[in-house]
Every structure is written in C-alpha cells, then in structure tokens.
MARRONU-162564 format. One line per 8 residues: number of its first residue (from 1); for each residue x, y, z of C-alpha. Coordinates in nm, 4 decimals, padded with zeros to 6 digits. Layout:
<lozas>
NUM = X Y Z; ...
</lozas>
This chain:
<lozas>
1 = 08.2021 08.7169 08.0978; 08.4012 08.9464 08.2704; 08.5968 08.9755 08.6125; 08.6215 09.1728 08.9342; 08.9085 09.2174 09.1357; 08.8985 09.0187 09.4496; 08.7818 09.0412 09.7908; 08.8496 08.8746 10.1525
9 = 08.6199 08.5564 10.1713; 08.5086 08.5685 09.7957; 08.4142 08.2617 09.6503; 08.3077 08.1161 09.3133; 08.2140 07.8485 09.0804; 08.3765 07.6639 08.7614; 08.1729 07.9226 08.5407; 08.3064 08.2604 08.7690
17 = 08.6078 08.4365 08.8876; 08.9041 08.1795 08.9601; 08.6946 07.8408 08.8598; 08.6641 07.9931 08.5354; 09.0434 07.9683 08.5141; 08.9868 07.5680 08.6386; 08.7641 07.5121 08.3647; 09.0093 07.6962 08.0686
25 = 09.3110 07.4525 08.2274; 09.0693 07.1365 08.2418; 08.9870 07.2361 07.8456; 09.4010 07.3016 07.7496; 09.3663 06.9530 07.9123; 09.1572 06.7902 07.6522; 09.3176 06.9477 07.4068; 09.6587 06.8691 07.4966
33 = 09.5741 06.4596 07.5488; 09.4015 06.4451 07.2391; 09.7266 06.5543 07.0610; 10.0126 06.3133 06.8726; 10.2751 06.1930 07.1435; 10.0469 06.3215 07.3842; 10.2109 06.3978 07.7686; 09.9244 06.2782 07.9281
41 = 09.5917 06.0933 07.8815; 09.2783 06.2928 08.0691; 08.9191 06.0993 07.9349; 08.7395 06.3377 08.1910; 08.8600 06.6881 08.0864; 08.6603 06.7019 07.8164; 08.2890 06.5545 07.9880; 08.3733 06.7997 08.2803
49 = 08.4324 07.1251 08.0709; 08.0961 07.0340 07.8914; 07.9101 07.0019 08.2186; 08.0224 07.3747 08.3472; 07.8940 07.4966 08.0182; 08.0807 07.7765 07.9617; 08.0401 07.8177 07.5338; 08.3961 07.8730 07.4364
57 = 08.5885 07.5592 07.6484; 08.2654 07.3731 07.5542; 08.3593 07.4388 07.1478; 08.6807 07.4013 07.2488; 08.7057 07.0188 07.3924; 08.4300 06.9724 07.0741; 08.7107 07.0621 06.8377; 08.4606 07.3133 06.7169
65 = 08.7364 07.5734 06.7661; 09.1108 07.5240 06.6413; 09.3907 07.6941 06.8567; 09.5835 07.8999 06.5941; 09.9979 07.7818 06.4865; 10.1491 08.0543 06.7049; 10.2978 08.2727 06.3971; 10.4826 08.5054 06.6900
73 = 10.4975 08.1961 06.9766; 10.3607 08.2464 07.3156; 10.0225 08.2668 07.1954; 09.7349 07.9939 07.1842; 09.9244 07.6770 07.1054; 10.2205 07.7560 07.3501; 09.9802 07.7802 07.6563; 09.7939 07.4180 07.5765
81 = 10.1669 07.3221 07.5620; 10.2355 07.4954 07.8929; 09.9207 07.3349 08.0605; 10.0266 07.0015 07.9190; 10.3858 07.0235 08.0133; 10.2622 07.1240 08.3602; 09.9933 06.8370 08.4295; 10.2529 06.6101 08.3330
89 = 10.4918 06.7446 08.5588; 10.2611 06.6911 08.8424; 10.1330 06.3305 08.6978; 10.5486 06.2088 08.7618; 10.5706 06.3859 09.1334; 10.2745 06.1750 09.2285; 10.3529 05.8846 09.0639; 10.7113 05.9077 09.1767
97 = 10.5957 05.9411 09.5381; 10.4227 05.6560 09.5066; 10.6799 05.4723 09.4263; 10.8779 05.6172 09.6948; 10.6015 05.4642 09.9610; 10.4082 05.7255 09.9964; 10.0212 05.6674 10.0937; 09.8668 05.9634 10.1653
105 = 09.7924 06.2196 09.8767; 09.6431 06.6080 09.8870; 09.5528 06.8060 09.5968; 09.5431 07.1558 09.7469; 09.2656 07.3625 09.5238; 09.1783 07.0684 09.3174; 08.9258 07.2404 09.0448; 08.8702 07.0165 08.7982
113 = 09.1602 06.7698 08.8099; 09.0931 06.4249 08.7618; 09.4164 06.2401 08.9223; 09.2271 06.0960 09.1748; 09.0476 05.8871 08.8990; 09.2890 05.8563 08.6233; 09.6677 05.8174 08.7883; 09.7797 05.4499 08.8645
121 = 09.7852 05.4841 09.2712; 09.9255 05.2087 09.4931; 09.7162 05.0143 09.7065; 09.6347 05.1492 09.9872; 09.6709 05.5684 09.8632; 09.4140 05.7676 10.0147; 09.3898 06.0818 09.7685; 09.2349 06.3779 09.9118
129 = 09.0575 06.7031 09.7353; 09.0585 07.0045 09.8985; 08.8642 07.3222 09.7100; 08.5443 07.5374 09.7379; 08.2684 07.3532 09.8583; 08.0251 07.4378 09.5399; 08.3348 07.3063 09.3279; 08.3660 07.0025 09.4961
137 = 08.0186 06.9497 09.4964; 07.9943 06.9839 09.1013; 08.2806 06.8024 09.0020; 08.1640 06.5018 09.2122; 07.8119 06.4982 09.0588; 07.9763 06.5499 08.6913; 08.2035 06.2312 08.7697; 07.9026 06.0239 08.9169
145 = 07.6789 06.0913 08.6276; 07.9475 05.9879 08.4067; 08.0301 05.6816 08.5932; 08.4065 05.7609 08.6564; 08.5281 05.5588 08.9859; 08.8222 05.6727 09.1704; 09.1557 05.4891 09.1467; 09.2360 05.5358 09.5054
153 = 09.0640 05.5716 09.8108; 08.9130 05.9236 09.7663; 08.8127 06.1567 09.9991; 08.7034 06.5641 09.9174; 08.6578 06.8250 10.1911; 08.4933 07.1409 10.0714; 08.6545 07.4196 10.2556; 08.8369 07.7404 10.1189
161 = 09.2038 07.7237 10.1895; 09.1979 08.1004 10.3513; 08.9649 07.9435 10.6431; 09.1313 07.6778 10.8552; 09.1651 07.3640 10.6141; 09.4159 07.1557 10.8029; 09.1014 07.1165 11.0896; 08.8966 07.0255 10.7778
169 = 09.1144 06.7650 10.6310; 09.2273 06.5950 10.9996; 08.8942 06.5371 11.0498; 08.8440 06.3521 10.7066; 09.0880 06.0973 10.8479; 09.4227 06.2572 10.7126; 09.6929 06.1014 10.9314; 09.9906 06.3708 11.0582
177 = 10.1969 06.0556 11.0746; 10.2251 05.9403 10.7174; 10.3913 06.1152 10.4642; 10.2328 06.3154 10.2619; 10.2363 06.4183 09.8746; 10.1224 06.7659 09.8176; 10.0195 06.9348 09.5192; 09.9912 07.3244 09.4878
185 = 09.9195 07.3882 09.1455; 09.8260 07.6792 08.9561; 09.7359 07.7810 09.3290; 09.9988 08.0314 09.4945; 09.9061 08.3364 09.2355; 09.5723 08.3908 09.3713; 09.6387 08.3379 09.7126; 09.7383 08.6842 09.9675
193 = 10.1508 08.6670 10.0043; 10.0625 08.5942 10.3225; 09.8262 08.3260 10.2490; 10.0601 08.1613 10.1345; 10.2814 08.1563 10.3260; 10.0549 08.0479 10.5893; 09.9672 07.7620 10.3286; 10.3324 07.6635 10.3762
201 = 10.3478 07.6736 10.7414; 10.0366 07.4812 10.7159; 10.1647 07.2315 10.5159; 10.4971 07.2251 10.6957; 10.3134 07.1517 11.0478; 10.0687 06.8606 10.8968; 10.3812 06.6786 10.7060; 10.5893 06.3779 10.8555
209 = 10.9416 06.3146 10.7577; 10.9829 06.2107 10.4106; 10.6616 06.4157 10.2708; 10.7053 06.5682 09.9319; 10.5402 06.8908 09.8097; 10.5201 06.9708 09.4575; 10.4861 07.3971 09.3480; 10.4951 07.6397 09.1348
217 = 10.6935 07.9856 09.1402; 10.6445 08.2965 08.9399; 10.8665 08.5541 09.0396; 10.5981 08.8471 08.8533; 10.2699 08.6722 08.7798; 10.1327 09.0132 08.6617; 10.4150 09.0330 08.3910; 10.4779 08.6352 08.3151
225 = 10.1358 08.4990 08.3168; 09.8812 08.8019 08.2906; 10.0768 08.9525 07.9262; 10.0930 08.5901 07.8097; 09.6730 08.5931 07.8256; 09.6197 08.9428 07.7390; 09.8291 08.8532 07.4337; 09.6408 08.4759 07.3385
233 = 09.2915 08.6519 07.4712; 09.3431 08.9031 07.1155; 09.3771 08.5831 06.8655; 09.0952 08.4072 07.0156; 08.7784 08.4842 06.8377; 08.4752 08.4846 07.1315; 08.7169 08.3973 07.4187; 08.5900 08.4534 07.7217
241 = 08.6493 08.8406 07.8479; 08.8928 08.6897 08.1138; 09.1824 08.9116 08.2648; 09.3507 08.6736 08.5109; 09.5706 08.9638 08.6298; 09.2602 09.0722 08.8426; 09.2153 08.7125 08.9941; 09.5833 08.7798 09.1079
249 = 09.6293 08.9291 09.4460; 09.9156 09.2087 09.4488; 10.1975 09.2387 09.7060; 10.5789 09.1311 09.7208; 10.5539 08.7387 09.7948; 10.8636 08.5656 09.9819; 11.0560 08.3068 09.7172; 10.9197 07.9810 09.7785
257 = 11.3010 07.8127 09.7376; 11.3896 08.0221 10.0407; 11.0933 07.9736 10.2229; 11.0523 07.6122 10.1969; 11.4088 07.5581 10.2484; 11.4627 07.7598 10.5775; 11.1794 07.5529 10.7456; 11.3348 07.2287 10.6988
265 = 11.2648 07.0918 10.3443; 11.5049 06.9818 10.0904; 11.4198 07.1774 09.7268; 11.5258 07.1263 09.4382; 11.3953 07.4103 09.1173; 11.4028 07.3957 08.7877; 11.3244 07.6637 08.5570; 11.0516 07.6652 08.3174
273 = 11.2508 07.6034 07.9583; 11.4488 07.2787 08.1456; 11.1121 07.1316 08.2430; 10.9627 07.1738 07.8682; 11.3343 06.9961 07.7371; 11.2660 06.6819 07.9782; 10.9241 06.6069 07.8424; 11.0553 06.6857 07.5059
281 = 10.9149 06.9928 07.4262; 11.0888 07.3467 07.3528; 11.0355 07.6627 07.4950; 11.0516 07.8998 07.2554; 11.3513 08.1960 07.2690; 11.1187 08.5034 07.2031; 11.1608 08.8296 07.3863; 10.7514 08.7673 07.4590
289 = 10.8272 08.4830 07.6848; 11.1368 08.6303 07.9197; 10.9134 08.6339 08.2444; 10.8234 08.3205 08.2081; 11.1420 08.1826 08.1551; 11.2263 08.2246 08.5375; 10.8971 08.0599 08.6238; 10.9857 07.8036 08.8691
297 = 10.8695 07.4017 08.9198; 10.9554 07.2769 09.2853; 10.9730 06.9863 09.4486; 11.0761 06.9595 09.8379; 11.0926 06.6650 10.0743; 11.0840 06.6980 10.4477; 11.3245 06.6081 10.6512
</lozas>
C-alpha cells in the first residue's frame, strides 16, 4: 500500500490515504490499553482495526507482531507511547468539560475513535461525529455488529470538513447556544493552512461562551512527525508502505496560540515532553526527537 499526494475534494476510506493513518492510531490504541499501568482502556480499537482489514494493524491488535524496545528511542515503542499519551490527553479535556457543565460534545474528523462509547459522559451529553461519510458509515456498522452502545446521546454527520460542516452539524440538532467541547485531533496536519484556519473561524462562530477546544500544534509536521515514521517505517518488518509526509498539505500555517487567542479564546500550551511527565511517562532527550519536542497540546475556552 502506497500513497499519493493529495488533491482538492479527495476522499478516502480506513484502508486508503488519511483513514489508513485512523486505522494505524486506532491499532497504537490497542496496543497501548493492553499495556501494564495502561493510560487508557479502548475494548473497541482492537474489533475495529480487524474489521478494516488492513494485514499489518490486523497482526498487530492480534499480538501477532511485537513493536521492537526502541534501542535508539523514537522508533516503534515511542510512537504507541505518543498515541497513548495523546488519547489520554484528550480522554481528561472531555471528561474535564464535563465536569465543568458542558453538554454538547464534537469530535472534529472522528476516524475510528470510540469516546462516544467508552468515556463516562454526563447525563444529558449529546456527542457528535463529524468525518467522511464512507468512514462514518463503516465505523457505525463495525460498532453495531459488535453490539457496542453509545454512552451518550450520539449523533454522526458524514460530511468532509473542507465542504460546509457547520450547516451539516446545525441541522443534526447542534445548539449555537450551549457550550461546546471540541476535539481536533491528529486533524490540523492534513488540512490546507487555510483550511484551517477556516476550521477555527468555524469553530469560533458556532461556540457560546465558556466552550472549550482541545488541539494539537506542530510547528514542522514534515520534520517532527514525517522523520519520526520514515524512521519506525525501516524497523517494521511488512509495515504498510505509508509516507504520511504526502498526506500532509505544504504551506506556512499561522500558530494556533496566536490564532486562537486573537479571536477571543483563552489558551493555555504545553509542550510535548511536559504532557508525557503529567501522565507519567518520559520523553526521551535524543537529538532524533528535537522537532517534536516543540509539538504543542492546546486547550482554549471562549470567552
């Protein structure tokens, strides 16, 4: 399996082009809660990798293939430990917003992420999914067949977020009124700069005082993530022929602190070796790993 570089209006499934990189984060996912003093706990990671079929992630989630002991770190291990740090990050911004009163939930390019079903939502939380429609369409099958129920009220609208998805998701019920928790993640690389952007202003417009948005920010995706896979791709025996660096779309990007902040949220950033220290976890000091260390996780609150 290979990739092409990408086009206006392309689209794709969980076995092609960006759902393939769904389907390797839903398998770091299985891997990662299956783990001693585990971050997480995701029982549908695994049943949803097996149902896109893709070989590798399939072996993978089977324990049929062992991630290597990074002997140089940064390699194989290090990235399930990314993904896990990561889901766990966005696990707490949910749950915290909960707790904060927040009813309304919107998980921007949702793949194969299974919060909707597994996180401990307050009464009353709608949760909605926003992705392709053929990758809503699959996931929801995979979790009827396997008789998962959502947590929360749950509603998916199948649009692509380039076409005009806040008309999509106002007319599944979302309410401008409420505030909102948002969830961009793993997103903003293969989205235009000025995609996103316009994802911002989006979000910005559709949020009511006291929403929360939770991000990422990599200052050079190229150079931070697209190394990092080139590098784990080479001590992966049969690994899928994947170079993410194509799915990327090129172009200097506005900061998302900046951005955010000079349209009337309140950020706060931390940088990618703090995050790993809160759950416990260290990011290792190699000269491999320097791009990422600048790698950003957000959270902002409207005003």
């Amino acid at each position: 399996m290979s990739t092409d570089s990408r086009t206006d209006g392309d689209s794709w499934d969980l076995a092609s082009s960006v759902g393939t990189t769904a389907t390797m984060v839903a398998a770091a996912r299985a891997v990662s809660s299956r783990e001693h003093n585990a971050l997480f706990d995701d029982p549908y990671a695994a049943p949803l990798v097996r149902a896109v079929g893709l070989e590798f992630f399939t072996r993978l989630v089977d324990g049929e293939v062992e991630l290597p002991d990074d002997a140089e770190p940064g390699g194989p291990a290090f990235l399930a430990t990314s993904i896990a740090v990561r889901t766990r990050f966005f696990d707490d911004f949910f749950k915290d917003a909960c707790a904060a009163g927040v009813r309304q939930a919107v998980i921007l390019a949702s793949g194969l992420d299974s919060r909707a079903y597994r996180l401990p939502w307050s009464d009353g939380t709608i949760v909605y999914e926003i992705d392709q429609p053929r990758v809503i369409e699959f996931k929801t099958a995979t979790m009827t067949s396997i008789g998962a129920r959502p947590a929360a009220e749950h509603r998916t609208v199948g649009i692509d977020l380039r076409e005009d998805w806040p008309k999509a998701l106002r007319d599944s019920g979302f309410d401008v009124n409420q505030p909102t928790a948002w969830s961009a993640e793993g997103l903003l690389v293969y989205l235009p700069p000025e995609a996103q952007d316009r994802l911002f202003d989006n979000i910005t417009a559709l949020s009511a005082p006291g929403s929360q948005l939770a991000t990422e920010y990599h200052p050079d995706a190229a150079a931070s993530i697209g190394s990092r896979m080139k590098a784990i791709k080479a001590q992966l025996d049969d690994a899928p022929d994947l170079d993410i660096t194509q799915l990327f779309y090129d172009g200097e990007r506005n900061g998302v602190v900046e951005y955010l902040t000079e349209r009337g949220w309140h950020v706060s950033a931390r940088r990618r070796p703090d995050v790993f220290a809160g759950y416990g976890r260290e990011f290792p000091d190699t000269e491999a790993l320097v791009p990422l260390r600048d790698s950003l996780a957000v959270i902002a609150t409207r005003k």
